[in-house]
LUMMIKOL-251402 format. One line per field, with one value per residue (C-alpha): residue number from 1; z, y, x; residue in one letter. Coordinates in Angstrom, 3 decimals, padded with zeros to 6 digits. Example, Ala and Ser with C-alpha at 12.3 -4.5 7.8 and 13.67 -1.06 7.14 Angstrom:
% residues 2
i: c(1|2)
z: c(007.800|007.140)
y: c(-004.500|-001.060)
x: c(012.300|013.670)
aa: c(a|s)
***
This chain:
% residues 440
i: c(1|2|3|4|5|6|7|8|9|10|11|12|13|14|15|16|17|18|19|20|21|22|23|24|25|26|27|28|29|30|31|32|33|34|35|36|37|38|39|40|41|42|43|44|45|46|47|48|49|50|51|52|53|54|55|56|57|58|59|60|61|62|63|64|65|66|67|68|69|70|71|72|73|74|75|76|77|78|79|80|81|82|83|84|85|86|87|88|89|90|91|92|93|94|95|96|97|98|99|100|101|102|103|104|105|106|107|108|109|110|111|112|113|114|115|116|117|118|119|120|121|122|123|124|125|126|127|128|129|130|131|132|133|134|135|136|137|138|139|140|141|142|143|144|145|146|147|148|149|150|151|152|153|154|155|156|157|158|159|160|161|162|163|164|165|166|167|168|169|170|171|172|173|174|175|176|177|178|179|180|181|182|183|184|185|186|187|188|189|190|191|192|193|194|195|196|197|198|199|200|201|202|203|204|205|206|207|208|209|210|211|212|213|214|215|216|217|218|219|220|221|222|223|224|225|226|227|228|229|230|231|232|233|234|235|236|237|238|239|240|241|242|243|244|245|246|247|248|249|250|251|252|253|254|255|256|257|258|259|260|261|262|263|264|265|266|267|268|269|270|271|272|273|274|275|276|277|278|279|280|281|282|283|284|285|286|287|288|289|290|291|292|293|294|295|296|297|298|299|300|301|302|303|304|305|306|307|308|309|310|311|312|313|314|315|316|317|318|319|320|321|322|323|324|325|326|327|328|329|330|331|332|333|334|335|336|337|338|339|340|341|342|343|344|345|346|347|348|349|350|351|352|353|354|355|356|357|358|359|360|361|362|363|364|365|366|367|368|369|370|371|372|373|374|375|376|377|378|379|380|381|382|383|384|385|386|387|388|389|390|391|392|393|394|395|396|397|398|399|400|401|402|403|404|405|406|407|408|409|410|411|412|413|414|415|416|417|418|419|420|421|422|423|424|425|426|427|428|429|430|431|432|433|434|435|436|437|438|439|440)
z: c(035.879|034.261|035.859|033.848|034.991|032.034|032.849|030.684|030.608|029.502|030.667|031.217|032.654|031.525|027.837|025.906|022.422|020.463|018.706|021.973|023.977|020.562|021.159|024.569|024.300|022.606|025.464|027.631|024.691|024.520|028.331|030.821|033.620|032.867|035.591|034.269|035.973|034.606|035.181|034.859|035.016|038.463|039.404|037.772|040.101|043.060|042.497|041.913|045.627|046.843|046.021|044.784|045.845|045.605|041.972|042.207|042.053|038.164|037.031|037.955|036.291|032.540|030.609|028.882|030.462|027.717|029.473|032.623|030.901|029.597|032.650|034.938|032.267|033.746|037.819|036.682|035.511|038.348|041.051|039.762|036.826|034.278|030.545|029.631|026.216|024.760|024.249|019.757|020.425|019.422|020.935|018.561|020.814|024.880|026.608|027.602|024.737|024.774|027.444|028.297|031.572|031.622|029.811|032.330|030.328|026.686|024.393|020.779|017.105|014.563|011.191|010.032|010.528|013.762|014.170|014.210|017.363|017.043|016.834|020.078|021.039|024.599|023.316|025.015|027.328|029.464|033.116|035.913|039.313|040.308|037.506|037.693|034.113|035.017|037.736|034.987|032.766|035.265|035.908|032.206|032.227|034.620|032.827|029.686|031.107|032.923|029.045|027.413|029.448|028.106|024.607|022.333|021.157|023.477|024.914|021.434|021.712|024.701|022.514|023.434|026.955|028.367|025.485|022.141|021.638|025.758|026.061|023.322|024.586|028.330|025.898|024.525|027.662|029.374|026.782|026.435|029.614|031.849|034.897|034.560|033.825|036.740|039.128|037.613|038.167|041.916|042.413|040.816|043.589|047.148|045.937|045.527|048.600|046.387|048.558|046.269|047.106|048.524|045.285|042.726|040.011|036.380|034.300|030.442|028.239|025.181|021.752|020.250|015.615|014.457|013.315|016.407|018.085|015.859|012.455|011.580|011.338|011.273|009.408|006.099|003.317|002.784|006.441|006.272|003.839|005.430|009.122|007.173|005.222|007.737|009.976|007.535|007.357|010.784|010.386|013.188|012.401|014.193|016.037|013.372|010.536|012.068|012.468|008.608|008.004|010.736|010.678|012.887|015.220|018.773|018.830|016.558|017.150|014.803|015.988|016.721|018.537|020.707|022.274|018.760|016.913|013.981|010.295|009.708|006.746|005.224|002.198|-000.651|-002.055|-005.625|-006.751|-007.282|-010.697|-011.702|-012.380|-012.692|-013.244|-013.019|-009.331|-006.518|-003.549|-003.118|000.276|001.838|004.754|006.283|008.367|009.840|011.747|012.340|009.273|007.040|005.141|004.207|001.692|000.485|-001.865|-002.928|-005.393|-005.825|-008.702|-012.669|-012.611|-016.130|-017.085|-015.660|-017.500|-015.375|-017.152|-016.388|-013.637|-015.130|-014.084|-010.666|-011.757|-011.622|-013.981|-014.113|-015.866|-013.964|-012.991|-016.350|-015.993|-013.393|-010.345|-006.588|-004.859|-000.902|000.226|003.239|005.210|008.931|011.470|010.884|007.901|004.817|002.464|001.547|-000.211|-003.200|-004.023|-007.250|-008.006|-010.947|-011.564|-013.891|-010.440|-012.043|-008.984|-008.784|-005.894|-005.763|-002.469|-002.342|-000.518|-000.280|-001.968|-005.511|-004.723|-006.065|-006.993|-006.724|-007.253|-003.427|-002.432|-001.287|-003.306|-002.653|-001.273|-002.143|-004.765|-005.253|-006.826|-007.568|-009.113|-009.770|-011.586|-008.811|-006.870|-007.463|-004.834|-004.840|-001.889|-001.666|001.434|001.404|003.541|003.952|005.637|005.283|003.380|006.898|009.796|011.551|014.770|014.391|013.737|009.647|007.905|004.954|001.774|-000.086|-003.409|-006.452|-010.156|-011.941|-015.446|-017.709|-020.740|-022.519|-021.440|-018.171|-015.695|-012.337|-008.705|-005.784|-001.964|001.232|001.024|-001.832|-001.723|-003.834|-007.351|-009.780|-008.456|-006.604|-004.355|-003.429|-001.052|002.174|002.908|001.413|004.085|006.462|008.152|011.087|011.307|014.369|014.223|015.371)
y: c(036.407|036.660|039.983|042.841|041.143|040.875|038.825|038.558|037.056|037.793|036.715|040.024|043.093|045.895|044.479|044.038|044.233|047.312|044.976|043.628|047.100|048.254|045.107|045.509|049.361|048.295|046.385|050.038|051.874|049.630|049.032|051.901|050.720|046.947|045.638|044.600|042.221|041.647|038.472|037.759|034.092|035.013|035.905|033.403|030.738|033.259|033.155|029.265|028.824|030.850|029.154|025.705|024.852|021.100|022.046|022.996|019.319|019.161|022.969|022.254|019.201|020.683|021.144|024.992|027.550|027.174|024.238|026.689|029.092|027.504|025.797|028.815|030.706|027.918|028.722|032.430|031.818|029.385|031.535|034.622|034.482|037.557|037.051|035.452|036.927|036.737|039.350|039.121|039.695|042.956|044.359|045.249|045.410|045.766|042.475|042.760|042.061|038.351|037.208|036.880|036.862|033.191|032.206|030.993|029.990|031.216|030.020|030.442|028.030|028.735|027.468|025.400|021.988|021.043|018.101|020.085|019.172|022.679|024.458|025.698|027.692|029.067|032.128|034.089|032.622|033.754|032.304|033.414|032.163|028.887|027.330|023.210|023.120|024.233|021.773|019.745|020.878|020.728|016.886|016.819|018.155|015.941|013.239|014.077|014.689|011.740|009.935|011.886|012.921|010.046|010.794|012.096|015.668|016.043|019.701|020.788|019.972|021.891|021.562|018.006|018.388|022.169|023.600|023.373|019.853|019.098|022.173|020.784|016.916|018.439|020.293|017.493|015.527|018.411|018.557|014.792|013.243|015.673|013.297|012.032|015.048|016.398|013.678|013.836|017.327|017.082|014.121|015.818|018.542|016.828|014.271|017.496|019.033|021.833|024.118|024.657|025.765|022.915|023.285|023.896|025.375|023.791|026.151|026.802|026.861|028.691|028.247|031.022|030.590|031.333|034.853|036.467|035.479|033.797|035.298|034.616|030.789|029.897|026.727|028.586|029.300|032.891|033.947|032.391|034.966|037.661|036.848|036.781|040.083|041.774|040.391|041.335|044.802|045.302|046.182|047.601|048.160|051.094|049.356|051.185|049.707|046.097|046.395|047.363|043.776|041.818|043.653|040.866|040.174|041.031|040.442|039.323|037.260|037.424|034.580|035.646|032.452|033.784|030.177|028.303|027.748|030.520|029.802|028.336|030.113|027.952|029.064|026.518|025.862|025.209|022.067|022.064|020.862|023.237|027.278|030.245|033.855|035.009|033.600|035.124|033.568|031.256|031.066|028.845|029.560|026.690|026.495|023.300|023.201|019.645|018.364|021.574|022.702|026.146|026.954|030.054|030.080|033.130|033.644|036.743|038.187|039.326|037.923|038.846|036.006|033.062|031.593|031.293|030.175|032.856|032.048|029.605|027.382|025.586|022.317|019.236|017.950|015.744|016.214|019.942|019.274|019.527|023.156|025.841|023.976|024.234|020.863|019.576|016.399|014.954|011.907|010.972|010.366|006.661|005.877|005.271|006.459|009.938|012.359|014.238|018.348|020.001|023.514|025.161|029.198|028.487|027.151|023.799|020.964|017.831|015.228|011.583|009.223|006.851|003.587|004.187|006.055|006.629|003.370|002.534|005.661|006.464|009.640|010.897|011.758|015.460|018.677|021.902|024.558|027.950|028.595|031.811|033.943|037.486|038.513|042.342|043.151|041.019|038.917|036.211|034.373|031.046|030.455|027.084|025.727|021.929|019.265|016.289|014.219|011.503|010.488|011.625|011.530|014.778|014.010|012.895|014.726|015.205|015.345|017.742|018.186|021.631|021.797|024.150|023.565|027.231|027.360|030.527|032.116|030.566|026.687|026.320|024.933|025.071|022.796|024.117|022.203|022.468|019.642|017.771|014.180|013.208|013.098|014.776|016.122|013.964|015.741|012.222|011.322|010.857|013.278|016.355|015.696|018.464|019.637|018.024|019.684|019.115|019.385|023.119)
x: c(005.133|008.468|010.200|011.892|015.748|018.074|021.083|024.062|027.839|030.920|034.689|035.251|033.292|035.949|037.077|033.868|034.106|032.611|030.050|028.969|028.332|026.930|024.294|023.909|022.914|019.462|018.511|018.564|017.237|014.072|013.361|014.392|013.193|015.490|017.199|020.196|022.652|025.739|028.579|032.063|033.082|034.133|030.651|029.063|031.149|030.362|026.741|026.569|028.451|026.237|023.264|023.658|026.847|025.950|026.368|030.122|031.482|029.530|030.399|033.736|034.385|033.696|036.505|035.983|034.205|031.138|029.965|029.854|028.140|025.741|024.830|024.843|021.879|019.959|020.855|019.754|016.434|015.570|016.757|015.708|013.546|013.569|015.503|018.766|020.526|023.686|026.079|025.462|021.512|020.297|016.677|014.234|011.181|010.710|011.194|007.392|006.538|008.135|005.893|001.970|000.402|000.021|003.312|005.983|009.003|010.118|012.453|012.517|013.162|015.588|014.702|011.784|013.296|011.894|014.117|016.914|018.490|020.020|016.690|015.584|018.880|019.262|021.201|017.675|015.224|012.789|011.379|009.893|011.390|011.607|010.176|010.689|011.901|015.413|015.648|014.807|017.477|020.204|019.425|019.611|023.040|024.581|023.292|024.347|028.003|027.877|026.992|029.313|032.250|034.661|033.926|036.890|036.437|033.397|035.098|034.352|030.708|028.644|025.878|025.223|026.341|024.942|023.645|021.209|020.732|019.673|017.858|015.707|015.640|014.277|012.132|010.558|010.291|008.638|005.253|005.670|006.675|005.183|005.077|008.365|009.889|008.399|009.742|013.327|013.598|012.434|013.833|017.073|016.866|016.222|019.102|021.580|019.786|018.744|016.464|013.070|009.219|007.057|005.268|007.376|005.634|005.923|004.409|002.988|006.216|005.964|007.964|008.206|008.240|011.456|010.803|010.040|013.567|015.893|015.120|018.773|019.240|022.997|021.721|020.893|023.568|021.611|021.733|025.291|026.310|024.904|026.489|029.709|029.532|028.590|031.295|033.843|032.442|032.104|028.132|026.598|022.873|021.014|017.741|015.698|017.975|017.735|013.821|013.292|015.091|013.042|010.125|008.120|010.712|011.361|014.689|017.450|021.359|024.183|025.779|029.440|029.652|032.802|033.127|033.946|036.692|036.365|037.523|041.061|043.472|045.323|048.181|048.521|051.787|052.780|054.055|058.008|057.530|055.030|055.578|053.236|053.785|050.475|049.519|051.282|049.175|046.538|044.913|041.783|039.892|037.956|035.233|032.759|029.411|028.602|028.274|028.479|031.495|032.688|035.035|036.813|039.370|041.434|043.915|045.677|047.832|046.834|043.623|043.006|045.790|043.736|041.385|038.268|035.355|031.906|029.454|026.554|024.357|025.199|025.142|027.160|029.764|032.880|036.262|036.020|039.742|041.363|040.779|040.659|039.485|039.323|039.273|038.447|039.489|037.720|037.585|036.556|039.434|040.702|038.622|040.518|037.235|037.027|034.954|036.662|034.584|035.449|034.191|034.516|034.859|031.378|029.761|029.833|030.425|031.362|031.486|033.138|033.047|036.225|036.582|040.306|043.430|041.820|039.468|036.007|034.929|031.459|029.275|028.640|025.209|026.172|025.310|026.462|023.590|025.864|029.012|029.374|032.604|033.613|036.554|039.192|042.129|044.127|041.987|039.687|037.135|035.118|032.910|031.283|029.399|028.254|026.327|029.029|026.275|025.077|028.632|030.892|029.604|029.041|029.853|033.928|036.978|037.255|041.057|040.706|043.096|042.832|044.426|043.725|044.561|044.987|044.826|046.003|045.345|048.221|047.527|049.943|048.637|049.824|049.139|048.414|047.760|048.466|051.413|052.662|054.177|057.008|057.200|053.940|051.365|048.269|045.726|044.530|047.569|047.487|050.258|048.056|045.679|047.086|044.105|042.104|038.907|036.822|032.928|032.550)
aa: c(x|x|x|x|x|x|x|x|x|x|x|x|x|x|x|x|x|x|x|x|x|x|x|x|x|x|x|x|x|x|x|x|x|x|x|x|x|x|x|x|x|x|x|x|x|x|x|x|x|x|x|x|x|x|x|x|x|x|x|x|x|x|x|x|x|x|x|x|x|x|x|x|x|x|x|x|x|x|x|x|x|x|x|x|x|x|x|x|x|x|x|x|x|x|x|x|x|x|x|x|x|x|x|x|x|x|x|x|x|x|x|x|x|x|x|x|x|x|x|x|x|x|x|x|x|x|x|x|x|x|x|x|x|x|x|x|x|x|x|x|x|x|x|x|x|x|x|x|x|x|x|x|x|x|x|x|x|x|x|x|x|x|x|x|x|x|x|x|x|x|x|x|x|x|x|x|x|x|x|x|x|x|x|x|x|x|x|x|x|x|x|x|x|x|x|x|x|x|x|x|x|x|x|x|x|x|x|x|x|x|x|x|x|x|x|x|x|x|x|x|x|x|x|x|x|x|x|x|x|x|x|x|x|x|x|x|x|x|x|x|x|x|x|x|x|x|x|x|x|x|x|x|x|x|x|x|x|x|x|x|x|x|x|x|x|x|x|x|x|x|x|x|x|x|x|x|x|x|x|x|x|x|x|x|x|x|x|x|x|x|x|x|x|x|x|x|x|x|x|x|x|x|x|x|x|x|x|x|x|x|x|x|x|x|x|x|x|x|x|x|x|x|x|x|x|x|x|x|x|x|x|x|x|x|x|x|x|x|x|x|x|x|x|x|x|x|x|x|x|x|x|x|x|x|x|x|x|x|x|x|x|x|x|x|x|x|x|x|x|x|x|x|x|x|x|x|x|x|x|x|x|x|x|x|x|x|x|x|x|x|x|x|x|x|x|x|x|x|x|x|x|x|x|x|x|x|x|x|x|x|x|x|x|x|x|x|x|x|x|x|x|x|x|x|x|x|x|x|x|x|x|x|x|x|x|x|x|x|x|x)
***
């Protein structure tokens, strides 16, 4: 039976953001009787010493506190069963609810794509005690770090080492290796010297569909938009608010995703040669999640002087930069072939994969899945978010070029980027590639 515990972390006990506490309220709304146990990173290290401090050596050796996070929701569950939720979940129903009488563990999808190795997140999770599959997913871990340790960038990715992507791997293993999983996991534990049960029980694991605890998928350019508005508006729904959007669901995250690197802003600068008096500013801010791109370009000033062609049809179309264009540049980390993105104030795309500096240009095999633009009287915005794979690969570092070209009423047209090389202006070079984008 999984008991009414609710354990949650955060770096700090006293300076909790507003949105968090907000969040955190609905879990006391919804079950009075909760017995809530809260962690610090201190504690969290406490609490490992104290009971599996042959796991000290591995927590200890991870190179952002993430990786110990992640791994520790794990050490919860085993030792003391009840629910696991991050601090951007909001309650919508009593944790009851979640579980059956004869349902042991429960984790949740996101999306419809079960392949996804993103798509059983263990942002909330429910066990009772001493459930095998943990010991499971600790082995898991260690040998995942062991794989992966020596990797470059791999402290940018706990997914693949404590998170997502092995939480659904020990997943898989457990409905479709059963015996095997079940050896590794013991096996895992009398090699540590892990005190457990004689008979350690491995019991029915439940999935929940995606609407009953991840409604929100982080994957999907709609749900995208929303996490962002309502980030930028700081909205805090009411429970009753949140359950007339997610009717069906028990709970619901907003992914703040505290742990990752959040959107760059980049300022472009015109081109010495050029001149404008209608553009005062443009800015870009950048974002990546494996192998999806966001975009959002801004350009302040008399926004009635520009000539920006209507919102049409989302379609694609070449020649798009001998107008009012916003560009992206992007390439892996020592690969001299790069991926050129034009969008057009008419939502008109294009997209062009080089073999080198302005080399055997092709037509990539990416499409856009959002552009959208508003304009004022002094400020116009194009947001565009794209799927670079299978052209880059979505696992390496990406450099990045941003450049604009800003055409006005009266024909001048102006060049904007984040750096320009000598002499006119050419977004291809490798000098306007200024940005190194990791993959989250």
């Amino acid at each position: 039976m999984i008991p009414n515990i609710l354990h949650q972390t955060w770096k700090s006990k006293t300076d909790i953001p507003d949105n968090f506490r907000h969040w955190r309220q609905s879990f006391f709304d919804l079950n009075p009787d909760l017995d809530y146990r809260f962690y610090d990173d201190a504690d969290n290290r406490a609490l490992l010493e104290s009971c599996m401090p042959q796991l000290l050596d591995l927590y200890d050796s991870f190179p952002r506190e993430i990786f110990r996070v992640d791994m520790i929701r794990a050490v919860y569950l085993f030792k003391f069963g009840g629910f696991y939720a991050d601090m951007d979940f909001q309650c919508l129903a009593p944790l009851a609810k979640i579980a059956g009488s004869d349902i042991a563990i429960v984790l949740g999808r996101m999306g419809t794509i079960a392949t996804f190795p993103h798509s059983i997140p263990n942002a909330l999770m429910a066990s009772a005690p001493g459930e095998g599959f943990w010991l499971g997913y600790l082995a898991e871990i260690e040998r995942s770090w062991h794989r992966l340790r020596d990797h470059a960038g791999i402290e940018k990715r706990p997914e693949y080492v404590t998170g997502p992507v092995v939480l659904k791997n020990s997943v898989a293993r457990y409905r479709l290796q059963t015996k095997q999983f079940r050896e590794n996991a013991l096996d895992f534990a009398r090699k540590k010297g892990i005190a457990i049960d004689k008979e350690v029980p491995f019991g029915r694991l439940a999935l929940a569909p995606p609407h009953i605890l991840y409604p929100i998928s982080w994957r999907d350019q709609v749900h995208r938009w929303f996490l962002r508005m309502a980030s930028e508006e700081n909205l805090l729904y009411s429970i009753e608010e949140a359950r007339k959007m997610f009717p069906h669901s028990f709970a619901v995250t907003y992914w703040a995703n505290s742990w990752q690197r959040k959107s760059v802003r980049r300022q472009l600068t015109l081109h010495p040669d050029c001149h404008s008096t209608a553009v005062s500013d443009v800015t870009v801010d950048v974002s990546r999640v494996g192998g999806l791109l966001d975009l959002r370009y801004k350009v302040t000033g008399r926004i009635g002087a520009l000539a920006l062609s209507p919102s049409g049809e989302q379609q694609r179309r070449d020649e798009l930069w001998k107008h009012s264009c916003f560009e992206a540049f992007v390439g892996a980390q020592a690969d001299p072939s790069y991926v050129e993105l034009n969008f057009a104030p008419s939502e008109e795309w294009a997209a062009y994969r080089f073999a080198g500096y302005r080399a055997d240009m092709r037509d990539a095999a990416v499409a856009p899945t959002r552009i959208f633009s508003h304009r004022d009287a002094d400020s116009y915005v194009l947001e565009a978010t794209i799927a670079l794979d299978p052209e880059l690969p979505d696992d390496q570092l990406w450099r990045l070029g941003l450049s604009a070209v800003i055409e006005e009423t009266d024909g001048n047209r102006s060049y904007w980027a984040l750096a320009h090389p000598p002499g006119k202006p050419d977004f291809h070079h490798d000098h306007c590639f200024a940005i190194e984008l990791p993959p989250a």
